[in-house]
MIPA-749446 format. One line per field, with one value per residue: residue number from 0; residue in three letters; x, y, z of N, C-alpha, C in turn. Coordinates in steps of 0.02 Angstrom, whole numbers. Layout:
<vexkes>
resi = c(NUM; ...) .
resn = c(ALA; ...) .
neast = c(X; ...) .
nnorth = c(Y; ...) .
nup = c(Z; ...) .
caeast = c(X; ...) .
canorth = c(Y; ...) .
caup = c(Z; ...) .
ceast = c(X; ...) .
cnorth = c(Y; ...) .
cup = c(Z; ...) .
</vexkes>
This chain:
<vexkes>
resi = c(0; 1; 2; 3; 4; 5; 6; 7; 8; 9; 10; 11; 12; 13; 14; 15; 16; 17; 18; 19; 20; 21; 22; 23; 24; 25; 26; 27; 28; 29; 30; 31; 32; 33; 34; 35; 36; 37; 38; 39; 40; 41; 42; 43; 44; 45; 46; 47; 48; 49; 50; 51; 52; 53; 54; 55; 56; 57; 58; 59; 60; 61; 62; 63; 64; 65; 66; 67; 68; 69; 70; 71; 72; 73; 74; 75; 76; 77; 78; 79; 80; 81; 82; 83; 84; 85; 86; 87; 88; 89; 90; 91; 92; 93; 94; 95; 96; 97; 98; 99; 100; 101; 102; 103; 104; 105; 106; 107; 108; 109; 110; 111; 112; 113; 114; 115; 116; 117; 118; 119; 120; 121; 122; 123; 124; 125; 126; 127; 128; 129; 130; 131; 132; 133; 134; 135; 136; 137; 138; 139; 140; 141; 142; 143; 144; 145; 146; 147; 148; 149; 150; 151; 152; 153; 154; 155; 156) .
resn = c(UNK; UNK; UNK; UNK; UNK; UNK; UNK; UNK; UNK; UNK; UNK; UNK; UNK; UNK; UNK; UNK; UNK; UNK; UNK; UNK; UNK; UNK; UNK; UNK; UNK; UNK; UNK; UNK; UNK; UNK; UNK; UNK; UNK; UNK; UNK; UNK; UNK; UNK; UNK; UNK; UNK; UNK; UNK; UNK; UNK; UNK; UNK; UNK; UNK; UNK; UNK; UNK; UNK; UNK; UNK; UNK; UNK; UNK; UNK; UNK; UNK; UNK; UNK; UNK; UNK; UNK; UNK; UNK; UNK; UNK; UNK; UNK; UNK; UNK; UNK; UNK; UNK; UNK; UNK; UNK; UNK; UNK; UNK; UNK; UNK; UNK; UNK; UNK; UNK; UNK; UNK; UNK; UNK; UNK; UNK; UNK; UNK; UNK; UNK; UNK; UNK; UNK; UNK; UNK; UNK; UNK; UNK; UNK; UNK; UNK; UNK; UNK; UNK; UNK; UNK; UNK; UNK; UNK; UNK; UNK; UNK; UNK; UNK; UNK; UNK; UNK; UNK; UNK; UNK; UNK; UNK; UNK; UNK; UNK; UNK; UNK; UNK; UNK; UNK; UNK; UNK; UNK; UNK; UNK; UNK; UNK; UNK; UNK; UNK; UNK; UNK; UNK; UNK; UNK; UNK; UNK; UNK) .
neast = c(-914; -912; -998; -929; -808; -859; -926; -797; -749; -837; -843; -682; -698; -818; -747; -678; -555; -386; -307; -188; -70; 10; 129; 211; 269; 304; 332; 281; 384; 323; 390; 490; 493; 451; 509; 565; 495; 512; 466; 379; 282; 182; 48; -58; -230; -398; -572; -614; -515; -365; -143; 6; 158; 304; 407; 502; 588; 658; 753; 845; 840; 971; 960; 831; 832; 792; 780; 851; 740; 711; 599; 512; 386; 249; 73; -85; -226; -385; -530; -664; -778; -796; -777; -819; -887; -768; -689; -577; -598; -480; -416; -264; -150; 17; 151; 323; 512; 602; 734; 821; 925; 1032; 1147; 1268; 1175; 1090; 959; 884; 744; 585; 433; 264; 115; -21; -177; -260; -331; -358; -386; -401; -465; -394; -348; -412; -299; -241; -207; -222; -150; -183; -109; -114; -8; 43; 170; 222; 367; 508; 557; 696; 681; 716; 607; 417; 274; 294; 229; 168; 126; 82; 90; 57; 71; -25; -32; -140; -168) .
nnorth = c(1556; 1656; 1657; 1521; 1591; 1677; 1584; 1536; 1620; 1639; 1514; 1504; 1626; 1574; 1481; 1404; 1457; 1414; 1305; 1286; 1183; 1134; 1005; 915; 781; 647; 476; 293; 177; 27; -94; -219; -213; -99; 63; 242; 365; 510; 665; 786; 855; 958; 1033; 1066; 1123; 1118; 1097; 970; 903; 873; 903; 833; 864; 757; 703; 578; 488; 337; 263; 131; -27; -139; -263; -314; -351; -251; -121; 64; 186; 304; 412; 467; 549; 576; 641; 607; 680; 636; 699; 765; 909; 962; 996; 863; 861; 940; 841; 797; 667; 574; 518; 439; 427; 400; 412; 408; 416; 291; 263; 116; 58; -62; -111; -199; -175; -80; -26; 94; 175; 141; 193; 181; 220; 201; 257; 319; 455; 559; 741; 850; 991; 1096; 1212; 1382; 1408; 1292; 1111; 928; 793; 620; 486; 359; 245; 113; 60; 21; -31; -63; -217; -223; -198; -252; -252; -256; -247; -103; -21; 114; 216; 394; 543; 719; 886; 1001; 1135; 1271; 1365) .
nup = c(-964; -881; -782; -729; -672; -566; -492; -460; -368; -266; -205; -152; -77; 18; 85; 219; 357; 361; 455; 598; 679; 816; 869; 1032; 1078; 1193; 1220; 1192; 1096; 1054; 1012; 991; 1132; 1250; 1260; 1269; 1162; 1092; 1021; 875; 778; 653; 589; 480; 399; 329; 383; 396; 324; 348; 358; 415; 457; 549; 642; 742; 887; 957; 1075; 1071; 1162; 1180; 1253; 1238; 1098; 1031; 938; 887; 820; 711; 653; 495; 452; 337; 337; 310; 410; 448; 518; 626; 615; 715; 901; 994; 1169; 1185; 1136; 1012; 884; 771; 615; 536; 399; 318; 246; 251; 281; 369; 498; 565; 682; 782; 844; 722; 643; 499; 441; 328; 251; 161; 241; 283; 391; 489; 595; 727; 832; 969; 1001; 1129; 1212; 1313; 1388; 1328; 1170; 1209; 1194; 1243; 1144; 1128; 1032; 929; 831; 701; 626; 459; 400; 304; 195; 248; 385; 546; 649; 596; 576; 667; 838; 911; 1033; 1109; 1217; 1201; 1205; 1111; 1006; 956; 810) .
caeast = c(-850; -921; -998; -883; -759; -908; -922; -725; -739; -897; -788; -636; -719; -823; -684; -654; -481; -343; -273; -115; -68; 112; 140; 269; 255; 327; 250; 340; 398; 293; 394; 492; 483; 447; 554; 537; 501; 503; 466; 364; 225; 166; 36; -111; -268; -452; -611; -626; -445; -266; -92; 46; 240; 309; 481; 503; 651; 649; 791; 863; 860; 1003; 959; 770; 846; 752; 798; 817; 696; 672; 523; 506; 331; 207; 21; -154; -287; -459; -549; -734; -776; -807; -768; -890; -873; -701; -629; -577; -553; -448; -388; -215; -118; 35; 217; 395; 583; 619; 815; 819; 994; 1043; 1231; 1274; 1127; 1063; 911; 850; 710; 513; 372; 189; 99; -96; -180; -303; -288; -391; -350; -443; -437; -382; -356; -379; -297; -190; -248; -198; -151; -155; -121; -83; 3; 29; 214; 245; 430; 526; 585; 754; 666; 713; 526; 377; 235; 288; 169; 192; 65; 110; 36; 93; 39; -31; -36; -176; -167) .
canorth = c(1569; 1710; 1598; 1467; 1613; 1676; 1517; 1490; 1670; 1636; 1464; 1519; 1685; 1534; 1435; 1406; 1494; 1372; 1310; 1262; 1159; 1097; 951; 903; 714; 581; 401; 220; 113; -48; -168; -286; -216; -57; 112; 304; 388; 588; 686; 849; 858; 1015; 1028; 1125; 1098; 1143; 1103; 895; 873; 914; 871; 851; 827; 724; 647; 540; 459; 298; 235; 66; -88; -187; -333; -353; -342; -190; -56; 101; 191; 361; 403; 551; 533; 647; 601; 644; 665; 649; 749; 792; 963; 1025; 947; 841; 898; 956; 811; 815; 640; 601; 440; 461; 402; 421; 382; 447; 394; 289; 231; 73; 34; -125; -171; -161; -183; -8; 6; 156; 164; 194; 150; 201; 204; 224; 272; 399; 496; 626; 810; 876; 1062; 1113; 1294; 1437; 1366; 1222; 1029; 884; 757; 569; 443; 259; 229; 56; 78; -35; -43; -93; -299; -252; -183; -311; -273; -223; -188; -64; 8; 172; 277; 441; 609; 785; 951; 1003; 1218; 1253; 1448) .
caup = c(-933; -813; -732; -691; -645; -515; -438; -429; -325; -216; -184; -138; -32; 72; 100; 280; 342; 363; 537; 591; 755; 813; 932; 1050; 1116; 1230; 1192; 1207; 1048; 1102; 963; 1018; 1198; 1255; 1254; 1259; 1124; 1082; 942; 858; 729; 642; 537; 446; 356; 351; 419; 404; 287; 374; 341; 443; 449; 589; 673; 789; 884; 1002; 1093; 1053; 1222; 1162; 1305; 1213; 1032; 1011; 878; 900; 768; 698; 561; 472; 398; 295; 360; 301; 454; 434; 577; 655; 598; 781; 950; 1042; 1219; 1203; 1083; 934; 853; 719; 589; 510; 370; 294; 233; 231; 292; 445; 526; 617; 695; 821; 832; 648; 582; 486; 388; 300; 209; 165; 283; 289; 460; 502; 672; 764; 895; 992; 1038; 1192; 1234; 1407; 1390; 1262; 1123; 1224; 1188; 1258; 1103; 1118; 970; 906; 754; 678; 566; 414; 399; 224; 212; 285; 451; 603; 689; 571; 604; 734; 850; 971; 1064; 1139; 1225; 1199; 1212; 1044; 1021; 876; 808) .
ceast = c(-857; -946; -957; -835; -822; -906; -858; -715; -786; -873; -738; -647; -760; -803; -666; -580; -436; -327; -213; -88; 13; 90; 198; 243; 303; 271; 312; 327; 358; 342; 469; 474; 484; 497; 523; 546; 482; 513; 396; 339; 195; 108; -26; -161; -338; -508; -608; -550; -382; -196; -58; 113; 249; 356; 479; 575; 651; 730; 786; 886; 884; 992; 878; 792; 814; 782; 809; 782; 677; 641; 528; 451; 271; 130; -28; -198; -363; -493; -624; -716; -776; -787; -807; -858; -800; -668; -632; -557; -530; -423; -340; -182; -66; 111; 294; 450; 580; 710; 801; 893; 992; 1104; 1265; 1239; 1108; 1040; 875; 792; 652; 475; 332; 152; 18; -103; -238; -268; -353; -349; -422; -432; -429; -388; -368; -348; -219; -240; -185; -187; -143; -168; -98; -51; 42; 100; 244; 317; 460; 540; 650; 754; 655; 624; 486; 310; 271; 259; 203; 135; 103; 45; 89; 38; 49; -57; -79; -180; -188) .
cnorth = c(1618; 1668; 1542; 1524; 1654; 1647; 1515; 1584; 1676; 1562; 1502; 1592; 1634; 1492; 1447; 1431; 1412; 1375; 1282; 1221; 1158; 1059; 923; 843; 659; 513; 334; 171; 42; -115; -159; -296; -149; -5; 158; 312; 463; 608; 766; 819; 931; 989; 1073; 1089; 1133; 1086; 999; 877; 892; 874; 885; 826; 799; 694; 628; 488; 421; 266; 154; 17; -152; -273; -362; -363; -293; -128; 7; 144; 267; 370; 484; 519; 624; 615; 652; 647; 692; 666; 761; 844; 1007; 955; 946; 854; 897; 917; 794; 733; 655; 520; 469; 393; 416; 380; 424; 396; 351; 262; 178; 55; -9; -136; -128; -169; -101; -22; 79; 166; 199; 142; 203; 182; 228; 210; 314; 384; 511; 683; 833; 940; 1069; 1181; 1327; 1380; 1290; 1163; 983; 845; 693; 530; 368; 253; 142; 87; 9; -12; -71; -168; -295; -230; -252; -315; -226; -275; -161; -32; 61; 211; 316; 513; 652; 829; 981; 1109; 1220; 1352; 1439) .
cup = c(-875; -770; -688; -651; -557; -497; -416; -362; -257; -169; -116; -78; 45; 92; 151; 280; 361; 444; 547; 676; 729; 889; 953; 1093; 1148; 1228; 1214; 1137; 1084; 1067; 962; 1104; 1224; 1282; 1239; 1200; 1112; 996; 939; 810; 722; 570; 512; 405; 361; 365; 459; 365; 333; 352; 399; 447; 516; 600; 744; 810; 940; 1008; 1081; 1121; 1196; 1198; 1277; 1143; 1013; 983; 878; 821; 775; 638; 567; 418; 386; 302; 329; 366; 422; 502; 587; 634; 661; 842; 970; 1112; 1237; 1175; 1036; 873; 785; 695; 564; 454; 348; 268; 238; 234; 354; 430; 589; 645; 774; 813; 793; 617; 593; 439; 381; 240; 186; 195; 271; 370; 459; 576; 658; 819; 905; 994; 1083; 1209; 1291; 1411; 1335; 1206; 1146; 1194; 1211; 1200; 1127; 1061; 974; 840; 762; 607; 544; 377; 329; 264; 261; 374; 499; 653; 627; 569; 666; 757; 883; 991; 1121; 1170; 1211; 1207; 1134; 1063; 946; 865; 729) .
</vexkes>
C-alpha cells in the first residue's frame, strides 16, 4: 500500500501542468451552399489529450434551401506533443446539441462531428487556428453530413 501510494505521488508530482486555449472563428457552412459562419471554442487539456467546448452559428440562404445551423458540441482533440516548425496539428471528435431552422422547419437535436485542424503560433502566445469538421446531424436534419472549415485567432495561457 506504501508503495502504490508513492507511485500515485511521484505520478501526479510529474504530471505535466495543464493548458488552456480559447478560440474565436469565422469559417463558411459548405452544406447545401455556402454561408458565414461565427463562433468561440475554449478548451484545456495536457500534453497529447485536450478537451474542448464549442458553439457555432451559421446563417440560413433561404434562395439555396440552406439552413441556418447552430452546434453546441463537446470535442476530444488529439494533438502533437510539441510543434513542428511552429504547427501544432490536431484530429477532433466529438458530440453535443445542434438547431437547424428553414421556413418552418425546426430541428433540435444530437449530432457528433469529427475533423483536424492546425494551430500555428504567430506571436508570444497568439496562434493562428484553422479546422474542418465533418457534422452528423440527427434523421430530422434537412442537410447531414454537414461540413464547415473556419480560421480564428486561438489565445493559449
Amino acid at each position: 500500500m506504501r508503495m502504490l501510494a508513492i507511485a500515485v505521488v511521484l505520478l501526479v508530482m510529474a504530471a505535466p501542468a495543464a493548458r488552456a486555449d480559447v478560440t474565436v472563428f469565422l469559417g463558411a457552412d459548405m452544406t447545401p451552399s455556402s454561408r458565414p459562419v461565427t463562433g468561440f471554442a475554449v478548451g484545456a487539456g495536457l500534453v497529447i489529450v485536450a478537451f474542448e467546448i464549442e458553439y457555432a452559428t451559421a446563417g440560413d440562404n433561404v434562395s439555396a434551401l440552406a439552413p441556418s445551423l447552430k452546434t453546441g458540441m463537446g470535442n476530444v482533440l488529439l494533438q502533437t506533443p510539441f510543434e513542428i516548425f511552429r504547427f501544432q496539428p490536431y484530429a477532433t471528435a466529438g458530440a453535443g446539441i445542434y438547431q437547424e431552422e428553414l421556413g418552418t422547419h425546426q430541428d433540435t437535436s444530437v449530432g457528433t462531428n469529427v475533423g483536424g485542424g492546425v494551430k500555428m503560433t504567430l506571436v508570444g502566445p497568439l496562434r493562428l487556428r484553422v479546422d474542418y469538421r465533418v457534422f452528423k446531424l440527427g434523421s430530422g436534419a434537412l442537410n447531414s453530413p454537414a461540413q464547415r472549415v473556419y480560421a480564428g485567432l486561438n489565445l493559449k495561457f
